[in-house]
N, C-alpha and C positions, 0 to 999 in steps of 0.2 A: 676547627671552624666553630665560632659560636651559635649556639640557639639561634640571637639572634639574627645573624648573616644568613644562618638556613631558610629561616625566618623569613625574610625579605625577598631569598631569591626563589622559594615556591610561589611568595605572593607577585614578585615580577614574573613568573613563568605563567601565571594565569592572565597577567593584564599585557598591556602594548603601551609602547611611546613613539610617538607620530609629533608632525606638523600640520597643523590646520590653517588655510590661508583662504583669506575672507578677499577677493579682490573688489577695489576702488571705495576702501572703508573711509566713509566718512568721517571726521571729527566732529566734533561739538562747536569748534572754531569754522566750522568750513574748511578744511584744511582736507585732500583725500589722499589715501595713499594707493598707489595702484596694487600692491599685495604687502598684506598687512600678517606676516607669519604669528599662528600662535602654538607655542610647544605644551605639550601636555605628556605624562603618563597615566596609565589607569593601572590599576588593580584589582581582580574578577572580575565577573564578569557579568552585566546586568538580567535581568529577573521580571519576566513583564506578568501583569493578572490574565486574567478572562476580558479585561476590557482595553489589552494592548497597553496599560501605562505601568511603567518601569518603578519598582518599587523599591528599589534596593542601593539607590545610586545617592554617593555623597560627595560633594563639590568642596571641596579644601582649599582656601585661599591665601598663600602667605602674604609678607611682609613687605615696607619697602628695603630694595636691596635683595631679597633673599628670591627662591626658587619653588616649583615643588618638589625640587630635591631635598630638600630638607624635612620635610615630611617623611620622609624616611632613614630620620635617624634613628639610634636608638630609644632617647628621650621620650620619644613620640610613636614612632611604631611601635617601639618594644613593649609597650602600655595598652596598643588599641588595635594591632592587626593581628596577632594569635587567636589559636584556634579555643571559642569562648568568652574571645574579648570583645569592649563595644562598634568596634569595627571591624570583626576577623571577615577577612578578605576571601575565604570560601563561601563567605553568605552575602557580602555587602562590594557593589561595584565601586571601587574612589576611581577620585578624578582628580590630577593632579596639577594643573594650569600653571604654566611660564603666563605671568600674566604681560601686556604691551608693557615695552621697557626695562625686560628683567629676562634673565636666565639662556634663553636660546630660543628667543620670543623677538621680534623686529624690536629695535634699539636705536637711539642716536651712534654709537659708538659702531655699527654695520657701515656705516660708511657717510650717513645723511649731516651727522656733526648736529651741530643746532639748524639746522636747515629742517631736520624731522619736526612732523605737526608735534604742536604744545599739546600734548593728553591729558587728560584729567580723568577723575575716577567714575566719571558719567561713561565715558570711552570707553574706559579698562573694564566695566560690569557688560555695556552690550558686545564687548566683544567676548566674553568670558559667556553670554548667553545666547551668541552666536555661533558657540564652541559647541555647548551642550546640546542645543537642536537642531543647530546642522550639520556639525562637525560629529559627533557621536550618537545624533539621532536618539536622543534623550530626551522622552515631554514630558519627566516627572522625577524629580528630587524629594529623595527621603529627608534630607538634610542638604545645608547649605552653612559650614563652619567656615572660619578666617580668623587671621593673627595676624595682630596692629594694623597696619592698610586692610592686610584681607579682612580682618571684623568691621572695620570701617564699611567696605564694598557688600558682607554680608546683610548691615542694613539695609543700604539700598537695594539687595536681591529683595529683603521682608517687605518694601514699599513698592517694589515694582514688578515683583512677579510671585507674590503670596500665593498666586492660584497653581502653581507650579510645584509647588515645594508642601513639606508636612510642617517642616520646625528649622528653626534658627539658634547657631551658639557663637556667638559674637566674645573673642576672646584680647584683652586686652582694649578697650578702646572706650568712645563715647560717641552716642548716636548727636551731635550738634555738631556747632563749627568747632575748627581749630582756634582757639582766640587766647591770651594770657604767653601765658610764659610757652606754651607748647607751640603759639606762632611766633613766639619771639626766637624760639633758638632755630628755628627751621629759616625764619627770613634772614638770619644772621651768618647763615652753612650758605644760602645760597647768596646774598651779597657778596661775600668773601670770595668764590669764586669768580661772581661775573667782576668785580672790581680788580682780580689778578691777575697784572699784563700778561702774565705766563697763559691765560686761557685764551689771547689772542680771540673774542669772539668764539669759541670753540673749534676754528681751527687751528691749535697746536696738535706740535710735534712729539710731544712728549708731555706724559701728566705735568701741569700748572701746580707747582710747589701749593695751593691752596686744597688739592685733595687731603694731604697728609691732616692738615688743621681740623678739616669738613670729617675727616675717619675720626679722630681725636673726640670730635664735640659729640661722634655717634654714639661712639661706647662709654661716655659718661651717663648721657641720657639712657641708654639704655640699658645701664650695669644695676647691680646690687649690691650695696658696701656690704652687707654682710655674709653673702656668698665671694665678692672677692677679698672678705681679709681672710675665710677660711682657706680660700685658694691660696693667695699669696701673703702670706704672716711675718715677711720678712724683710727688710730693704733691697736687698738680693732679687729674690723671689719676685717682687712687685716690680721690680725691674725688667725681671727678665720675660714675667707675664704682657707686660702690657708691648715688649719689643717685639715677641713672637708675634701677637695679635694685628698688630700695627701692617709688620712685614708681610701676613699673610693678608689681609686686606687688600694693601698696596699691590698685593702682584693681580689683583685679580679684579680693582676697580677702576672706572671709568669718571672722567670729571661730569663730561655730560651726560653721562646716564645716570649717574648721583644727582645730578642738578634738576634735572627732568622728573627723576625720582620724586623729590622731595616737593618739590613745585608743584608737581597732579595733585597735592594735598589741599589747596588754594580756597577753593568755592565748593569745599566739602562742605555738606550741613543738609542732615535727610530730619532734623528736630520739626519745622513744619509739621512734617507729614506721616511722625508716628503713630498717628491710630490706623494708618494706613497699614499696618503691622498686623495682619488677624490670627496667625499661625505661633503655634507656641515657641517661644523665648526664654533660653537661658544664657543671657551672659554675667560674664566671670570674669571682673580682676585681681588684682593682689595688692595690697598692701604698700608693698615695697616699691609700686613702679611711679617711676621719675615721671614721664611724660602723663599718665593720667593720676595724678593723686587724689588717690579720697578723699581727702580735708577738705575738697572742694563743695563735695554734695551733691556735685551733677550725675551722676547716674539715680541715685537716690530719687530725686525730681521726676527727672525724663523718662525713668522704666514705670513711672505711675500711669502712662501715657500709650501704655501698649497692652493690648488688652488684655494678654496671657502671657504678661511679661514677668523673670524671674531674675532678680539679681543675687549672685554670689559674690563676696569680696574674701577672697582667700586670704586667712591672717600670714604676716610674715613668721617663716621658719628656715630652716636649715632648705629645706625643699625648695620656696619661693629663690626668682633669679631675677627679681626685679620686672621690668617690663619683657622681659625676657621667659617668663614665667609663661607665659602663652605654648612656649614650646616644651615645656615640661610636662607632661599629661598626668604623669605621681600625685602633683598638684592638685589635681581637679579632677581627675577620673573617676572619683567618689559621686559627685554630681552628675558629670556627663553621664556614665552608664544608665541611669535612672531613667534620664530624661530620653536618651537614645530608645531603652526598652518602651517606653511608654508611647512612643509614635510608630515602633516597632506593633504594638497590642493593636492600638486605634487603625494603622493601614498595612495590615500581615502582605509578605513578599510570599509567592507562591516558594513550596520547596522544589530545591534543584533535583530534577532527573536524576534516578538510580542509573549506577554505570554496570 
């Protein structure tokens, strides 16, 4: 068994994985649903002061498509949950959120089809802060991190519940709209599918030949030429990489819950309202990634805006994965740890009881 499998299954034997069900949640549309499942795991176990507030607890947000399962890969645990490290899970409570439309979290694809309410990322944070205070009885985050959608949703945690939290590390992303070329390939994933008689309105029978296109457009946008020529250096090889990928997607995705997916991204734009931002700020991109390129300048602008705002842009290396880079913590763990110690100093977590 490796390290890290040990690894992980002491840090799940401290935490839990539940369902949280918020009933007659409303939408931003007006839309309600009468229970509204959200899945989560945690890990450790939270840490209150003298004055009842939880000191220790960090809110991890993925991606779209992705889980909080994934937060427990190696990439990413194996860099931040050990015993030492800037998240070791003996000292610090995670929380792990299926966020709406993802994972084992309520879905189009449970049975509503496109009949499920249109959600957007206004939704997916109060539901995500519906979790923490009433579902886990949590009124105080040390941290509040996220990768691509979830750095996205972490802004909005910095603008709308800053009195709740110490710090913010917004990973892969850009606090404004989605506008340019990053709304262009996203309105072009989802025209493709609703245009494909195969999706019959989203009632089909069987995935609408337009998923396979919509996987296709996913993993260019969010590859890394020079991690996959290392990967696959051969005709062969590139071949046989991008079939596996493809194959394992396909068995495990949804039209309409891609569609829904990508669409909550719509009337994102928290730019307004960033000095509304008062708690300390490190985000971090890379270089390498497709969907937010540097060349642009908008981080550079926008992080002026925040009052104790810090930006990182990870150079490309062997290490960087492109937009993908979010879930490599090798990358960036050099920053985060700093920044993690330093709200660690400013609001100390009581220590755990001797056994």
């Amino acid at each position: 068994m490796s390290p890290v499998l040990v690894l992980l299954l002491v840090a799940a034997a401290q935490g839990d994985t539940g369902t949280f069900v918020l009933t007659k949640f409303r939408f931003a549309s007006g839309d309600v649903l009468p229970e509204l499942r959200l899945h989560y795991r945690t890990l450790g176990q939270p840490r209150r002061d003298a004055t009842n507030l939880v000191r220790n607890a960090v809110l991890i947000l993925h991606g779209t498509g992705g889980s909080g399962q994934q937060f427990l890969s190696p990439l990413f645990a194996g860099e931040l949950y050990g015993p030492g490290q800037p998240l070791d899970t003996t000292t610090h409570y995670l929380i792990l959120p299926d966020n709406i439309g993802h994972g084992r979290s309520s879905k189009p694809s449970d049975g509503l089809h496109a009949r499920f309410p249109r959600y957007r990322y206004d939704d997916m944070v109060a539901a995500q802060y519906r979790l923490v205070r009433d579902g886990l009885h949590v009124n105080h985050l040390l941290l509040v991190m996220g990768t691509s959608m979830g750095c996205m949703h972490s802004w909005l945690w910095g603008e709308r519940y800053a009195d709740v939290m110490d710090g913010v590390v917004p990973l892969a992303c850009l606090p404004t709209q989605i506008a340019g070329r990053n709304r262009m390939w996203r309105r072009m994933l989802s025209a493709d599918i609703r245009a494909d008689p195969d999706w019959q309105h989203g009632e089909y029978t069987s995935e609408p030949r337009s998923l396979r296109a919509a996987l296709e457009l996913l993993f260019l946008v969010g590859s890394s030429p020079r991690q996959l020529q290392r990967t696959a250096p051969t005709r062969d090889s590139a071949d046989a990489y991008v079939t596996r990928w493809l194959d394992a997607r396909l068995a495990e995705a949804d039209a309409n819950d891609l569609l829904y997916q990508v669409e909550a991204s719509e009337d994102y734009d928290p730019s307004p309202d960033l000095e509304r931002v008062t708690v300390p700020v490190l985000a971090i991109n890379s270089a390498d990634d497709f969907i937010n390129p540097p060349e642009l300048g908008l981080m550079e602008r926008l992080i002026r805006r925040v009052q104790r705002g810090r930006y990182v842009l990870i150079p490309v290396s062997d290490t960087t994965r492109g937009h993908g880079t979010h879930t490599v913590a090798a990358a960036w763990k050099a920053y985060f740890a700093p920044f993690v110690a330093s709200l660690e100093r400013a609001h100390p977590a009581p220590r755990p009881l001797a056994r």
